[in-house]
N, C-alpha and C positions, 0 to 999 in steps of 0.2 A: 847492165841489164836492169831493166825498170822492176822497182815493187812492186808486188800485187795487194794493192787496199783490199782490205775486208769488207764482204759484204755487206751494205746496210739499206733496211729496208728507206722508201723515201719518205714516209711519213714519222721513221721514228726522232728525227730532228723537233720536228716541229711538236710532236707531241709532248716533248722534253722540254719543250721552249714553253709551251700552256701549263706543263706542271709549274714550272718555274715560276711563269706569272699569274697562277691561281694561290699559290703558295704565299707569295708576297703579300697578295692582297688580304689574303685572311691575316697575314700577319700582322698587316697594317690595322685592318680591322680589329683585331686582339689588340693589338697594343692603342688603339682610338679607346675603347668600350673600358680597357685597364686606365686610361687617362681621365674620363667621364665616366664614373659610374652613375647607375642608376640607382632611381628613385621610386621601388615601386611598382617598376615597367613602365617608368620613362624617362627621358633624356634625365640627365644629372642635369646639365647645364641648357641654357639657350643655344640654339644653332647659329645664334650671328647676335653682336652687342648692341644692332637695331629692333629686336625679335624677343616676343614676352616669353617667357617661359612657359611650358604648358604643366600643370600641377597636376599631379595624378589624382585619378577620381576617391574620390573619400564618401563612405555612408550621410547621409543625410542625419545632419545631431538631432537627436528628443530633443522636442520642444515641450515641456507642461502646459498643462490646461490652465485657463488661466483661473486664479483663485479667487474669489469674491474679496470685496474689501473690507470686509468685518475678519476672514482668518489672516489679514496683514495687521490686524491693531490687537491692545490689547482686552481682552472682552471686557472688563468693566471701561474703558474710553470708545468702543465698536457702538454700544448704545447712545452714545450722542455724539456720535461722529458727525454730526450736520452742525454742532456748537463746543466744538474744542477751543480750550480758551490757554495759553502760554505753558501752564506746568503738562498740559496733555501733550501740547506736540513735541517739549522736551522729553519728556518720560518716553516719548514713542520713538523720538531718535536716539536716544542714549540706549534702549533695546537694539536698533535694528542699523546702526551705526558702526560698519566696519570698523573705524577706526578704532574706538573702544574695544572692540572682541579683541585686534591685532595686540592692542597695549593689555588688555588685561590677560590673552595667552603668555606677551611678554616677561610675562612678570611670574606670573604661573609658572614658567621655564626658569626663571631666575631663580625662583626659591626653592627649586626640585635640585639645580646646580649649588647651593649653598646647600642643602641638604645632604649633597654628595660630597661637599668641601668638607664640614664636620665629620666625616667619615674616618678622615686622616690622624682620630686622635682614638683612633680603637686601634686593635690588631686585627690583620688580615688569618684568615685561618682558612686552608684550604684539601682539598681531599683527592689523591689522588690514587689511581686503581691501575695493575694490569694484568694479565692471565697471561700465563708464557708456555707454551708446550714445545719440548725439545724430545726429537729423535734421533736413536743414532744406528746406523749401519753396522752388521758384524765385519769385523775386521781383526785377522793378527789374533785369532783364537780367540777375541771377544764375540758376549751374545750381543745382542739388539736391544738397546734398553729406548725406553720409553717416560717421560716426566710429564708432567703438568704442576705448575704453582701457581696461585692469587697471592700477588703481593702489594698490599691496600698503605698507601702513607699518608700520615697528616702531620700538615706541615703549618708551621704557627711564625708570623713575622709581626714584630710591634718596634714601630719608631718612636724613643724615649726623648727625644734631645734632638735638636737640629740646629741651632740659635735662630730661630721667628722666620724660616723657613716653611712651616706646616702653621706657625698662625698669622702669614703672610697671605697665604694660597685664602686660607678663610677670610683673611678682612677684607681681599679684591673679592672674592663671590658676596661676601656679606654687603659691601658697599654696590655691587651691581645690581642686588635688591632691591637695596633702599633706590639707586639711582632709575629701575624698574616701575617700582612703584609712584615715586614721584613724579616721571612723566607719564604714568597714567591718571594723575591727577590732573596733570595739565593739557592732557587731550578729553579727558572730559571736561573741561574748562573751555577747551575749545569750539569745540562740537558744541556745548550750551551755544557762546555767542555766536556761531555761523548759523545758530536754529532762531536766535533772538533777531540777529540783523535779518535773516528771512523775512518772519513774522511779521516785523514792524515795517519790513518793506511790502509786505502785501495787504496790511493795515492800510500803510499810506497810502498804499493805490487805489485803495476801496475806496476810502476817504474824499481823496481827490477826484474819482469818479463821484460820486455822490455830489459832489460841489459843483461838478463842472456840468453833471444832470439839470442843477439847478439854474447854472447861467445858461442852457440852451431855451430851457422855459422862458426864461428872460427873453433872450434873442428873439424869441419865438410870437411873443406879447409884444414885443418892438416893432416887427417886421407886418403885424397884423394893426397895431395903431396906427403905423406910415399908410399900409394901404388903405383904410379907413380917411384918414386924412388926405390923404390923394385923391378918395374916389371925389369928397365934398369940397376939393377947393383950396384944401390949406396946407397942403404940404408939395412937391414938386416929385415927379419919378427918381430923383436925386438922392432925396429922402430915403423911398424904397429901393433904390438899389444898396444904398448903404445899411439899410439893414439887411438884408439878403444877403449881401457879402459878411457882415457879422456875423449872420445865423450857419452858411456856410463854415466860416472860419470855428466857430464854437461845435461844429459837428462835427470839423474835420480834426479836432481836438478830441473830443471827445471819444473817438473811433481810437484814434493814438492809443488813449488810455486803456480803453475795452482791452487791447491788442497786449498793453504790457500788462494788464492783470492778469490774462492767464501765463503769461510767462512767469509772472512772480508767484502764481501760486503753484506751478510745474518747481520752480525751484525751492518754494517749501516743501514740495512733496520729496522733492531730492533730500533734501535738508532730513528729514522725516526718514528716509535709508527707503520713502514709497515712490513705487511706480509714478511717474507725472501724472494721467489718467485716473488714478485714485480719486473717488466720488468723496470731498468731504468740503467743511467750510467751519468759521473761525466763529467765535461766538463777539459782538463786539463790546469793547469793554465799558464797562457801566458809567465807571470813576474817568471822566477826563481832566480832571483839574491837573496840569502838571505841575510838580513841585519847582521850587526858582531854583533851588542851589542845591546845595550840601556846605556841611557848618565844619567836615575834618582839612586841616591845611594842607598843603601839596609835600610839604616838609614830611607830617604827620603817615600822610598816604605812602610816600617813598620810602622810607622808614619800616613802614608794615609789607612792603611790597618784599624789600631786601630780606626779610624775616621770612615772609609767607608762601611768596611764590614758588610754584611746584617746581616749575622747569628751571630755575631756577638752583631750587635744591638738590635737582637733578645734577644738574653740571658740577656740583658741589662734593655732591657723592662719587660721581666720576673722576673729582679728585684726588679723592680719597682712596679708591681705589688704586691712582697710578702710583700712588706714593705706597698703597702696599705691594706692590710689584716691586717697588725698591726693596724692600727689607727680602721678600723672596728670590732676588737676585744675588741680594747678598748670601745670604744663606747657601748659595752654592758654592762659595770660595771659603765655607766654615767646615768643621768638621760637624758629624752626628754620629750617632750613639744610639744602635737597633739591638734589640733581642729577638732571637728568634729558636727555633727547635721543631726537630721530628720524629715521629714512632711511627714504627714500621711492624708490619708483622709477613712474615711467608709462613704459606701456606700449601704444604705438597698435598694437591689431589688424587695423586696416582696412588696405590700402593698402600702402603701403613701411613696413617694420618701423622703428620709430624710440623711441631708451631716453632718458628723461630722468630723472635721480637728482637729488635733494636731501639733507641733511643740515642738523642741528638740533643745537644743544649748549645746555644751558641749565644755571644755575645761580642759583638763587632760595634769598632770604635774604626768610623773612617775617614781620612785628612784626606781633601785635595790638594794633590801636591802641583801639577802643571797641567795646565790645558789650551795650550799655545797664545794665552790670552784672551780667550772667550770670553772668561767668568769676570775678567775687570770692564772687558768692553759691555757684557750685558747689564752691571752696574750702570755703569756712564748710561746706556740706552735709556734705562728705566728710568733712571735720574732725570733725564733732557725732556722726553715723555712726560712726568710729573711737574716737569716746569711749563711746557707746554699747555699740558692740561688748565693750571692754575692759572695761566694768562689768559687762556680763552673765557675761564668763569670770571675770571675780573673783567674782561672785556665786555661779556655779556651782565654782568653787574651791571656796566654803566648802560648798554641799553633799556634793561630794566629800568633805571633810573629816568631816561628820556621818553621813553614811555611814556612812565604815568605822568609825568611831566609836562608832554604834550595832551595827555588825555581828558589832564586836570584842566586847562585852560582852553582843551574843545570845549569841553560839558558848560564850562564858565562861559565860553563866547555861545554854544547853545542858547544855553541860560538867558542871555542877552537877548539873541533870535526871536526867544519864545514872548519877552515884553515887547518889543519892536513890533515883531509881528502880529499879535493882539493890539495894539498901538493902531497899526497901519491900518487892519480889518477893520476897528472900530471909528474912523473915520471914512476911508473907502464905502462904510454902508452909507453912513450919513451922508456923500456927498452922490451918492448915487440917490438915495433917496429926493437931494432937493432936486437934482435935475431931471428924476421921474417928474415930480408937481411941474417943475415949470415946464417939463415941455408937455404934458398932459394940460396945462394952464393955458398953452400957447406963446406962453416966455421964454420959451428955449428952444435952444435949435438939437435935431437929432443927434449931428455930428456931438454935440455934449455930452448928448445921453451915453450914447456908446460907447465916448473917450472914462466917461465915472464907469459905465458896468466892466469896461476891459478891465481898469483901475482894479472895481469890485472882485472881479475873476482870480486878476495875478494878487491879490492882498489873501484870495481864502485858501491858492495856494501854497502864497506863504507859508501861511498860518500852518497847514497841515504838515508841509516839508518842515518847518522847527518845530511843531510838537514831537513827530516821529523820533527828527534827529536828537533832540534831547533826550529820546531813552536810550539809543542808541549811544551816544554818548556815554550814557552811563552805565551802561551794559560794557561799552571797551574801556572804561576807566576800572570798572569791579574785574576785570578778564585780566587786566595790565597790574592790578595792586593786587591780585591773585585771591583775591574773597568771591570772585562769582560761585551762585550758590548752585545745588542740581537741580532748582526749581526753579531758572532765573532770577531772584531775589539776593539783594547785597545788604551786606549789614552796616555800609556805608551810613555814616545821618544826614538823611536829607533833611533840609532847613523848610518848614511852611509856616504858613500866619493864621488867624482865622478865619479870612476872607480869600484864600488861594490863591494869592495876587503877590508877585516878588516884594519884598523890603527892600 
């Protein structure tokens, strides 16, 4: 006899099959959104690793107004800010010079941390408090009693003895001080010469414009003689084209220049911690006589370098530091010798006032006995460290050394530049000068004239490119032998005559 199946409606298959596959999909979906979260309310990640990501919307940042450029200087240099002359625009970097604030917080932090290191030669003393209220239930023919106490402790811990464990801890804070402080020496040392090489880079560009102003004059008186002489007879279109191409070439130069002065004075204004756009200009300087030399030997120099230089001393101190990490390493496989003590007092609030005092004296004397070898291996660590350390300050010793080394016999080959170049100028006029007469005389041909004025051009370049480069020189020679001053000035001896002319 067959079985009778239970009724079932015909829809309820199916509706059971849509739960099922509604269910999954949320699940998938739950467990998508638990794989990527969001950002925000929006995707975590990209939809596809060819597809930008879309960055949730963010407020639009304050922007300030912008501020005149007299509240960016300092007021007494805001009044001749159209004729700042070297110690203005250092004095205005060294203010507004990130660098400097970072090093001089650095150091600020350093000495608040040694301040805290000396700490460890007082006793700690400390106060502690608590209010206890206890009720009890009757019970077993007892009543219900009721307490309240204040019981206030002070407690007193002083480390007498540790063998140069606690004046270990102090000479690594004391030496990260000193190491704090000395490369803030030498980032202000820096910051001067990146504000000097500016300066004298936008010096020299002024310069060089100025010269090259004056060969397009030139070009210009050339190119108007040819066609004068053209028009009467005595020159050929030949002529005037080749001045016209000169006059060209000297404006297509001179455009060059226009174009890199304001860069170079965007990046003194950088230099300066100012906006590029900052309205100001340099005063130019009176004295051009450049000195020839300096009279101190490169021996002499490297000698006061290895003595003077900050970063230098830095790395010094940093050694000093690692080697007292050794003694505080050690000091944990020593014993010490703390005293300590506390008084107590309870105080029942409930009821009849009633004072109960304690006192505590205590003097602990404690040996490390095993610590599965930590305390020998952190020796050896601190050790390797301190030798480490001292490799890298000799290593950097000897760059110091190469340094000035090289810097001494830039300035000297300078040096050289700056007679050469004076040299070369002072003949370059004279020969431009006779082939002005002869070809104004009719004895010369154009083509001359032009070959002496380019001559004239590239000699007053020169000239300007070695006078620059020799302050500049001497500015990374005083930065490398670690005497650059905060006003740009070195106390280096420069060598002169009485005619300002090299010996």
């Amino acid at each position: 006899m067959p079985t009778r199946q239970p009724d079932v409606p015909p829809n309820r298959g199916r509706s059971r099959a849509f739960r099922l596959e509604t269910l999954a999909a949320v699940s998938a979906g739950l467990l998508a959104a638990c794989g990527t979260p969001g950002v925000r309310g929006v995707a975590g990640t990209a939809p596809a690793p060819n597809v930008f990501w879309t960055p949730p919307p963010s407020p639009a940042p304050e922007r300030r107004a912008a501020e005149p450029a007299a509240a960016l200087l300092p007021p007494d240099v805001a009044e001749r800010v159209a004729q700042l002359n070297l110690a203005d625009v250092i004095d205005i970097a060294l203010r507004n010079n990130a660098a400097t604030g970072a090093a001089w917080a650095d150091a600020r932090a350093a000495a608040a941390s040694y301040g805290a290191a000396l700490g460890q030669y007082y006793p700690s003393l400390t106060l502690d408090g608590t209010v206890t209220a206890i009720k009890t239930v009757p019970s077993a023919g007892r009543l219900a009693t009721k307490q309240q106490f204040l019981n206030p402790t002070l407690n007193l811990s002083w480390l007498l003895f540790d063998f140069g464990g606690r004046s270990g801890s102090v000479g690594v804070a004391r030496e990260a001080l000193l190491a704090a402080d000395w490369t803030h020496n030498a980032t202000l040392q820096s910051v001067v010469l990146d504000v000097e090489q500016a300066y004298f880079d936008y010096l020299g560009t002024k310069s060089l414009l100025g010269a090259q102003q004056t060969t397009l004059k030139e070009a210009q008186s050339n190119l108007e003689a040819a066609e004068q002489r053209h028009n009467v007879g005595l020159a050929t279109i030949a002529d005037v084209l080749q001045a016209r191409t000169a006059l060209s070439q000297t404006r297509l130069a001179l455009q060059t220049t226009e174009g890199r002065l304001q860069t170079t004075r965007g990046a003194l204004a950088l230099s300066m911690g100012l906006p590029a756009n900052v309205p100001y200009d340099l005063a130019v300087p009176s004295d051009t006589t450049v000195p020839p030399g300096i009279s101190d030997s490169v021996d002499a120099l490297i000698e006061r370098a290895v003595r003077e230089r900050p970063d230098l001393a830095a790395a010094r101190a940093l050694v000093a530091a690692a080697r007292a990490r050794v003694s505080v390493a050690r000091s944990q496989a020593l014993p010490s010798l703390s005293v300590g003590g506390t008084t107590a007092e309870t105080d029942f609030l409930s009821g009849r006032p009633i004072f109960r005092n304690s006192y505590t004296a205590t003097l602990t004397l404690s040996f490390p006995l095993f610590s599965g070898g930590a305390q020998i291996y952190d020796v050896k660590a601190a050790a390797a460290a301190a030798d480490a350390a001292a490799r890298r300050a000799h290593g950097f010793e000897q760059q110091v050394i190469y340094e000035v080394f090289n810097a001494f016999y830039a300035l000297r080959t300078a040096t050289q530049q700056v007679r050469t170049s004076a040299d070369l100028l002072t003949s370059a006029t004279q020969s431009e000068q006779v082939a002005l007469g002869r070809y104004r005389a009719g004895a010369g041909s154009l083509l001359d004239l032009l070959t002496a004025q380019a001559a004239l051009a590239g000699a007053r370049a020169d000239a300007i490119a070695a006078r620059f480069s020799w302050y500049l020189a001497l500015a990374q020679l005083a930065h490398d032998t670690g005497v650059l001053g905060l006003d740009g000035g070195t106390p280096l001896h420069v060598r002169t005559d009485s005619t300002g002319t090299p010996k």
